[in-house]
N, C-alpha and C positions, 0 to 999 in steps of 0.2 A: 590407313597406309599399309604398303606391304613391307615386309622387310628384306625385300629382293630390293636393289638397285642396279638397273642393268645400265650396259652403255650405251644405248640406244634414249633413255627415258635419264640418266642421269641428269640432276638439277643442281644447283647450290643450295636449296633449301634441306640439305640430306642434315645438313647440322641440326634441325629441327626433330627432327626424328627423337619419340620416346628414348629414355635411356636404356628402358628395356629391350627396342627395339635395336639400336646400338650394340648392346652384348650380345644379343640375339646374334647376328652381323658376324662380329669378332669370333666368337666362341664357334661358329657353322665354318668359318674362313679357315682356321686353324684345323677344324677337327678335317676338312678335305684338305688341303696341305698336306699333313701328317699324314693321311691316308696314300695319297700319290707316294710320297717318300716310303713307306713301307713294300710299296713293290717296283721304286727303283732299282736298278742294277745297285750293289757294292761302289765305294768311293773314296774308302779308306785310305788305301793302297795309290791311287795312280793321282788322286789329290796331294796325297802328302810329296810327291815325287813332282809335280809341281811348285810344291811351295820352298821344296830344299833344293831347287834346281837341277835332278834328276832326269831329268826329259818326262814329257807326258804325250799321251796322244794325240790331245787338244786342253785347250784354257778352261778350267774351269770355270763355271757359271755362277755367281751369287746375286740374285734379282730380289730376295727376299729383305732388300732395303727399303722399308715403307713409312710413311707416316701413318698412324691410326686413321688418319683423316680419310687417308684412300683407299683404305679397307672399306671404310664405313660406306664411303661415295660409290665404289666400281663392285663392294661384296661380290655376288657368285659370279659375277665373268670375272674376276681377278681372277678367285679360285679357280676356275677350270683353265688359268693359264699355267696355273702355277701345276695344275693336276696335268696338263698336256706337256710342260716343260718344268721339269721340276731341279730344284736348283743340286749344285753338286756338290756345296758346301754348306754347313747350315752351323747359321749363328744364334748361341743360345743367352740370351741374359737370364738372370736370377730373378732382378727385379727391374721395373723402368728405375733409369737414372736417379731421376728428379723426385722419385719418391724414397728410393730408399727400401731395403730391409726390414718388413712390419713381423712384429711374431704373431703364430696363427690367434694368439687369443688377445690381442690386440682387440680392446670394445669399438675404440671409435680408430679402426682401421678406415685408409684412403681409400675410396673406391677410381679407380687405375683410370678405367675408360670415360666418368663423370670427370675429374678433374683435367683431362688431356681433350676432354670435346666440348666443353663448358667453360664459363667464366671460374676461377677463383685463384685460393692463394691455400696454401700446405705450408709445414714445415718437418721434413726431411727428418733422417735418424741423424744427421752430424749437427744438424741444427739452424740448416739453412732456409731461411724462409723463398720458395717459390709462388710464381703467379703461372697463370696460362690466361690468354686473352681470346675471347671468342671469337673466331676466325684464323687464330693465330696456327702458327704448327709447335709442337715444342713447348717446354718451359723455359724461363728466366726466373736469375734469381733476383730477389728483389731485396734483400737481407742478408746479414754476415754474423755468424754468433760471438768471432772472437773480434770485438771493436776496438778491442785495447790491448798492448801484450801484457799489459798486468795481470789478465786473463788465462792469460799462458796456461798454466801452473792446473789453475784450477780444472782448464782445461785436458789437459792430457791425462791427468790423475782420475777425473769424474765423467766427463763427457764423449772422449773416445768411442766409437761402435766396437762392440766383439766381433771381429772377422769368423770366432768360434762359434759363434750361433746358434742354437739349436734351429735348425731347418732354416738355416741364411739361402742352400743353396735348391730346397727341397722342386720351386718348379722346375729348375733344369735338371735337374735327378730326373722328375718323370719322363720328358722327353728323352731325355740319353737311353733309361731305360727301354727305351721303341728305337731310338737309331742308334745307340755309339757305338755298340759290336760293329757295325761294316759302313758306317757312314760319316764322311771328315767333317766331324762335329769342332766347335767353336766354342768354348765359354770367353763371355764378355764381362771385362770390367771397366767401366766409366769411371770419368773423373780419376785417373788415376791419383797422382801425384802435383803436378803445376796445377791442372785444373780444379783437382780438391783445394790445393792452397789458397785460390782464390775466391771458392764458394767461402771458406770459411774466415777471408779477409777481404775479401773486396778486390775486384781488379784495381782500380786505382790504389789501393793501399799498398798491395802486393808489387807494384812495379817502384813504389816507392819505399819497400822494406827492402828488396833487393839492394838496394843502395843504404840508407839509414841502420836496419836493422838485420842486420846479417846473420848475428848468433842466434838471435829470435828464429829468423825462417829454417836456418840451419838447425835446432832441436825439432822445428817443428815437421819439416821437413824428415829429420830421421826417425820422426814417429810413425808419418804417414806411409815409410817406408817398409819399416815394421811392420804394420797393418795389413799392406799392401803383399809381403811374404808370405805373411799368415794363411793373410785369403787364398792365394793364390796354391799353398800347400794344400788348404781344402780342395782348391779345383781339379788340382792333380790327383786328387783319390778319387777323381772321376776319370768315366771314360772318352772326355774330349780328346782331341789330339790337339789345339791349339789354344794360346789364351790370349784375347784380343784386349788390347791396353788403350782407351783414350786419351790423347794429352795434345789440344789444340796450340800449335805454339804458329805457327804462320798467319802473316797478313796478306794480303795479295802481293803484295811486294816481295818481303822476306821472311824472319824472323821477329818475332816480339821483341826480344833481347838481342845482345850480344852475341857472339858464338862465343865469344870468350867468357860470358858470364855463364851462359850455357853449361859450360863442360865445368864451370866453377861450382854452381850450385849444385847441379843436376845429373853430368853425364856417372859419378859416382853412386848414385843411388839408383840408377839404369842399370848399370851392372850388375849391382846386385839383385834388382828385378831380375834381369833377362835370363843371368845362369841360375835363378832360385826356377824358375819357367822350362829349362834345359833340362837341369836334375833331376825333375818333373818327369822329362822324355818328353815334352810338351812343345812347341813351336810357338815361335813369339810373334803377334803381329804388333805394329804398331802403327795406330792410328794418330795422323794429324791433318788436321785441312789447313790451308796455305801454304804458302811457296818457303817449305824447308830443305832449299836441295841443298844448304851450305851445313847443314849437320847430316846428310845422309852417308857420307863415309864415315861420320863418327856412326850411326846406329850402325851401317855393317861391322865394324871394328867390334861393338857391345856381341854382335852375333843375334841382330834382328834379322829373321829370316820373311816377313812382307811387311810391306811399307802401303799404307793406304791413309789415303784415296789417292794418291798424285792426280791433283786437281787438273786438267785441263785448261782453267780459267786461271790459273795464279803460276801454273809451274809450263816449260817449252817440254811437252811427252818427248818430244821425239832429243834435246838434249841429254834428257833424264837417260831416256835407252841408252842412248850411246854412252853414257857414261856411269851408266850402272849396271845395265843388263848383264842380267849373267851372277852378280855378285848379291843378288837379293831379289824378292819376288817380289813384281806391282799387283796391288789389288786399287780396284777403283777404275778409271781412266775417262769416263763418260760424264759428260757434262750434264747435271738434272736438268738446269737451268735453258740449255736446248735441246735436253730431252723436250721441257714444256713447250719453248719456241719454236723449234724445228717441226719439218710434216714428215710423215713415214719412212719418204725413200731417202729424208736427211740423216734421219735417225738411223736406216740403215749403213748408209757410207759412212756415220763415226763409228760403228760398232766394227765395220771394216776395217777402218788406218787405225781402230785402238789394236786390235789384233793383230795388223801388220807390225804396227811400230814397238809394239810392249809386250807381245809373245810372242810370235814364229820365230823371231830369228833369238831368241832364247831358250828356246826348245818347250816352249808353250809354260813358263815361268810367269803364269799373271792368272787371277782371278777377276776376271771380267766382269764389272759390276757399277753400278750411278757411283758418283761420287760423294753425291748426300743423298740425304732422302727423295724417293721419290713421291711428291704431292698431290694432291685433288686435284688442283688446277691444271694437270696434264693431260692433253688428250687422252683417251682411251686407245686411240686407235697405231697411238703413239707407244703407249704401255705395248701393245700386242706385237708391235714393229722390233721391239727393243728387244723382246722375248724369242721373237722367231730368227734375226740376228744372231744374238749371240748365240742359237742352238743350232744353228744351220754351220757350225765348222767342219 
């Protein structure tokens, strides 16, 4: 086999592929990415003026939303879209999610690209046991470390991660050290806060501690916060200029919760997130999928400066505008979902009305970008449509 998969000759059997051939894949994809980005234009400067609502030329671009999957499937033509259009914002994680923070001399280190393209199960530095299923995208967890709050105790005192780390943040260092002088670099942190809470209790326990056990979630809750400061004082002695925060709280509907429990448990510990991210000189994003447009005056209020993904499928784009624009930056707006379904010139018309309806008339206050990941099972020809779109403003 070769370890070119072009989009002409793409199969479904690419999951098959040695794992060497795999990294092979991954490790070529990145190092031309990277390469493209080092003789783009500067981005620092008229991105950030984007995100704090300053007026910009045009919206910036972030395409570099992928699953592993589709690296591996579409490898060197991805790459030379990414090398013909390269993105204007760029998001750096430390570590995948679902693995977690390994130290370098970890023996029996996760290997990244084997557990996210293969079948198996890991368990995480917080102590969450994960699966990944073959064919699947993504992990789940399948496990919760703190099953009992008698566990509590023992927990916060022994099992905690050190946000301090020796080299927590060391692969985004490398990368910052190639763009963060002139390019609106991104550090990412998953699982912030709700969604740690409930790797490390269970969702269904978690929406029944909210009600039951309050002082429980409220200590634990003020630790994860604490952590969450830590880290993020780290990220700040970098050269990103933003910190993107995960915290899925929408259904297609609404809210998970309450808004009133919302702002009970949580909107105080956002604060302190958002201005410890400020202090920084840093920009907040915050990431949730689903329809939370009944808490998005409260994160303006916290001083969240982009709100992403505003799902197309769960939230009305065009109420959202009108009733926010102006007052906070959209990123996201593009449905993956008809990225997959839709053919070319569909894909081109939403990249259109995302732009009409969620930048121009904000002074191009949106980074234009899929709402989730984008997957294998998307045309190719789909990928190239979405790319020349959103670079054609």
């Amino acid at each position: 086999m070769t370890t070119r998969t072009s989009s002409s000759s793409a199969s479904t059997d690419f999951r098959t592929l040695p794992l060497s051939e795999m990294e092979a894949i991954i490790s070529r994809f990145e190092d031309r990415v990277n390469a493209a980005q080092r003789v783009n234009p500067p981005t620092q400067d008229w991105v950030q003026k984007a995100v704090r609502r300053q007026g910009a030329p045009r919206c910036p671009v972030r395409l570099k939303r992928l699953s592993m999957d589709v690296i591996v499937r579409y490898a060197d033509d991805l790459a030379e879209l990414f090398s013909r259009f390269p993105d204007d914002a760029l998001f750096f994680p430390a570590y995948d999610y679902s693995i977690g923070y390994e130290p370098p001399d970890r023996k029996d280190r996760i290997n990244e690209v084997q557990v996210l393209m293969q079948a198996g199960e890991w368990t995480d530095e917080w102590g969450t046991r994960w699966a990944h299923a073959l064919g699947g995208v993504g992990a789940t967890t399948v496990d919760n470390p703190i099953k009992d709050w008698a566990q509590l105790d023992d927990y916060l005192a022994h099992r905690m991660p050190d946000p301090h780390a020796a080299g927590r943040l060391d692969r985004a260092r490398a990368v910052l050290a190639v763009h963060g002088h002139d390019k609106y670099c991104v550090g990412m942190i998953h699982l912030a806060l709700f969604e740690r809470l409930h790797c490390l209790r269970g969702m269904e326990n978690t929406f029944y501690d909210l009600h039951a056990h309050k002082a429980e979630v409220a200590r634990l809750c003020e630790a994860l916060t604490e952590y969450l400061v830590q880290l993020i004082r780290e990220w700040c002695r970098t050269s990103v200029s933003g910190i993107f925060l995960t915290e899925d709280w929408g259904s297609q509907e609404g809210l998970m919760i309450s808004p009133g429990m919302w702002k009970e448990f949580f909107k105080p510990h956002y604060r302190r997130i958002f201005d410890e991210i400020h202090h920084g000189k840093k920009d907040v994003f915050f990431h949730s999928c689903g329809n939370v447009t009944r808490i998005i005056p409260e994160l303006i209020e916290l001083g969240a400066d982009v709100l992403d993904p505003v799902q197309p499928a769960a939230m009305d784009l065009a109420e959202v505008a009108r009733c926010f624009g102006g007052k906070i930056c959209f990123c996201g707006g593009l449905d993956d979902q008809r990225l997959e379904s839709n053919n070319p010139q569909q894909v081109r018309d939403e990249v259109r009305r995302a732009l009409e309806t969620l930048g121009s008339p904000y002074g191009n206050a949106y980074l234009i970008a899929p709402a989730n990941l984008i997957t294998p099972t998307t045309p190719f020809e789909n990928i190239q449509a979405l790319f020349e779109a959103c670079h054609a403003q």
